[in-house]
C-alpha positions in Angstrom: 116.6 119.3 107.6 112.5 118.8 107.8 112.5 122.4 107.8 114.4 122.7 104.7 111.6 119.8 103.4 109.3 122.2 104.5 110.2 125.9 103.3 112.1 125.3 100.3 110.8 126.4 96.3 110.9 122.5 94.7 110.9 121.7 91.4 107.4 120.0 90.0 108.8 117.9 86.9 108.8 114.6 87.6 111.4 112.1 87.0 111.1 109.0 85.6 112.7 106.3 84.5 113.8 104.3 80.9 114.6 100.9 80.6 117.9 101.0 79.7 119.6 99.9 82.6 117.5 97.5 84.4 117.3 98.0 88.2 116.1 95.6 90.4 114.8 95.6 94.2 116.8 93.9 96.5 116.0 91.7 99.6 117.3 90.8 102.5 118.9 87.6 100.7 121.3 90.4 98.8 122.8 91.1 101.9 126.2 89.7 101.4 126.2 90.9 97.7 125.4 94.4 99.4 127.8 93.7 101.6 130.8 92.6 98.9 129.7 95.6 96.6 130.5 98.2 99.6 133.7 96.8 100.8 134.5 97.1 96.9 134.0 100.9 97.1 138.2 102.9 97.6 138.5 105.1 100.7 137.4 108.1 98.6 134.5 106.7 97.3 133.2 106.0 100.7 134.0 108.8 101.9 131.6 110.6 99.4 129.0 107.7 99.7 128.4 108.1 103.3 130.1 111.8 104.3 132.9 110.1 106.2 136.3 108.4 106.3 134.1 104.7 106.5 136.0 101.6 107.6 134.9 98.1 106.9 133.7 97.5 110.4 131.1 100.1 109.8 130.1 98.9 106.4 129.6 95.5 108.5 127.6 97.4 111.1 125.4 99.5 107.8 124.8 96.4 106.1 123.3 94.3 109.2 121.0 96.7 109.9 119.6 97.3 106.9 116.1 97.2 107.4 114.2 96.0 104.1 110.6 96.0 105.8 111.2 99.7 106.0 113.5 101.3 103.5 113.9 100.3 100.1 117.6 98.9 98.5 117.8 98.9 94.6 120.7 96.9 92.9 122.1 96.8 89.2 123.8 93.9 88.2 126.5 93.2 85.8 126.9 90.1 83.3 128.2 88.0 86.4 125.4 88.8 88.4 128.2 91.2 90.1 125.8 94.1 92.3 127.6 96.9 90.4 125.2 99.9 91.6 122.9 99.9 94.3 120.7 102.6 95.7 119.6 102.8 99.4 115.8 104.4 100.1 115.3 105.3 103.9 112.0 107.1 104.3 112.5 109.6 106.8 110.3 110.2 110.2 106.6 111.3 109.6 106.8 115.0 110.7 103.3 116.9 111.4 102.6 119.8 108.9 105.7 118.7 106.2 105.9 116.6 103.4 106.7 112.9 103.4 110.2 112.7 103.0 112.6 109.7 101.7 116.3 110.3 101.2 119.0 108.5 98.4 122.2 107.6 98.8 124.0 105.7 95.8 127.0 103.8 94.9 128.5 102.5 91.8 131.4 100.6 91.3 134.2 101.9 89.3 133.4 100.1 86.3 130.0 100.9 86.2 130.6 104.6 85.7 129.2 106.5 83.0 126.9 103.6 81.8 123.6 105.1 83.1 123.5 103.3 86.0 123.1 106.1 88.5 120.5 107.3 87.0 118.7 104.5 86.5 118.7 103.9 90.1 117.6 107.9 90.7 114.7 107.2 88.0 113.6 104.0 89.8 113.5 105.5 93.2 111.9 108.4 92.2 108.8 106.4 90.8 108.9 103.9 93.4 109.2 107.2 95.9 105.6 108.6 94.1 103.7 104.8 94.2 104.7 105.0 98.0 102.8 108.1 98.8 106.5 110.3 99.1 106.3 114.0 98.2 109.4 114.8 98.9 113.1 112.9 97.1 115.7 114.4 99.2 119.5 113.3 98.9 122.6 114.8 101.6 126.3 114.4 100.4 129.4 116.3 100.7 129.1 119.1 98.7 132.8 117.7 96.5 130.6 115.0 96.0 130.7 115.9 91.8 128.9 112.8 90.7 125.9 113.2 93.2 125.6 116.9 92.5 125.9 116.2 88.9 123.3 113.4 89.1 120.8 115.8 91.5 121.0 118.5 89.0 120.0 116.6 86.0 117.1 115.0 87.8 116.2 118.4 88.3 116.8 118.9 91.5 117.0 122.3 93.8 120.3 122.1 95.8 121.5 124.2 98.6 125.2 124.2 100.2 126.4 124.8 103.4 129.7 124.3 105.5 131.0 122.2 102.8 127.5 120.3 102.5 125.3 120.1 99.9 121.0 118.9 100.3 119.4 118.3 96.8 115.3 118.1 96.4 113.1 116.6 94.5 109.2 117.5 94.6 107.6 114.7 93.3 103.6 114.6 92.4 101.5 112.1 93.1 101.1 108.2 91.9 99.0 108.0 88.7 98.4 104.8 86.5 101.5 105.3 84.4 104.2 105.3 87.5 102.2 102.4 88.9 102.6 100.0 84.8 106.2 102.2 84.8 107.4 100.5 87.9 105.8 97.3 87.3 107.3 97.3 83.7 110.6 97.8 85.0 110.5 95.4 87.9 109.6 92.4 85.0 112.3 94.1 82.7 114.8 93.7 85.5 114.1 90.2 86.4 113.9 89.3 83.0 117.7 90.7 82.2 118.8 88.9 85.5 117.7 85.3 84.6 119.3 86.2 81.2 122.4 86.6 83.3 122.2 83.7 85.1 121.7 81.7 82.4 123.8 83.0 80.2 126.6 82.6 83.7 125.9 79.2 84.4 126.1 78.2 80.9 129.9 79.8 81.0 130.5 77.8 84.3 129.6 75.2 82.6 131.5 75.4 79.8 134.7 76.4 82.2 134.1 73.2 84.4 134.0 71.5 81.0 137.6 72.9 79.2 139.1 72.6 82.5 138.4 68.9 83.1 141.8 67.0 82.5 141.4 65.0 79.6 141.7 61.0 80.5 143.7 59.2 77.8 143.0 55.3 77.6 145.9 53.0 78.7 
């Protein structure tokens, strides 16, 4: 793989990210929201999310050691603060003489799909990947794996298959001013949107508390 990192021709646009789907990054508090949004995910979807038939035991085992000191985790959330998309950065070992590598693996619920949110979470990586010194955005999946390929390609990204694989690349450039305000604009746009949520959730919880109340009649 690091030689693939090494040798292959990479594309030099950069890709960067909108606001139209806020992303946000998680912590290690969003563990059991990671957690809920995974077991969420059908066998099939698993299956293309990590390469393998993935039972809940090993989601279990994935989510625990998530290390957040390390790799980065990105989450979208929906009007009831439901983690509808989430995006896992694991920056891959330091290898003398090749680039510094991260690699991206994404999920997104069922009905998330088609809304953006994918890429939104590629776009967010990507510019958090160039503030972190990475050169290099690399994603593995099976090369079936339509919705990754799809997303890949129209970040611009050189794939490669082989034995029903498929390794996408990203050559990113360096940090500038703009991807440092880009990121910190969509970090405040993201927390913004989720204490809208909240809000807006609590309010309806309210309200629902409030409706359902029996009504007490005077004797």
């Amino acid at each position: 793989m690091h030689n693939k990192l090494a040798n292959s021709h990479l594309p030099g646009k950069p890709y960067t990210a909108g606001l139209a789907v806020p992303v946000r990054e998680l912590h290690a508090g969003h563990r059991e929201r990671i957690l809920q949004h995974l077991l969420l995910l059908n066998e099939e979807d698993r299956r293309l999310r990590f390469g393998t038939q993935t039972s809940d035991e090993v989601i279990h085992n994935y989510v625990e050691n998530l290390d957040f000191n390390r790799d980065t985790i990105f989450g979208s959330f929906d009007s009831q603060l439901k983690l509808i998309g989430m995006a896992h950065l694991a920056y891959l070992p330091k290898t003398k003489g090749q680039p510094l590598a991260a690699e991206f693996g994404v999920s997104v619920l069922p009905n998330g799909r088609g809304q953006g949110i994918g890429t939104a979470l590629l776009a967010r990586a990507s510019v958090h990947s160039r503030n972190t010194r990475i050169e290099t955005l690399y994603v593995h999946c099976l090369a079936n794996n339509r919705a990754m390929m799809h997303l890949a390609q129209k970040a611009g990204m050189l794939v490669e298959y082989a034995y029903g694989d498929a390794d996408a690349y990203l050559k990113l450039p360096p940090a500038n001013s703009s991807t440092i305000v880009e990121e910190a604009a969509n970090e405040q746009w993201a927390d913004f949107d989720y204490a809208l949520k909240e809000n807006f959730k609590r309010s309806n919880d309210a309200w629902s508390w409030f409706l359902g109340k029996p009504v007490v009649r005077p004797t």
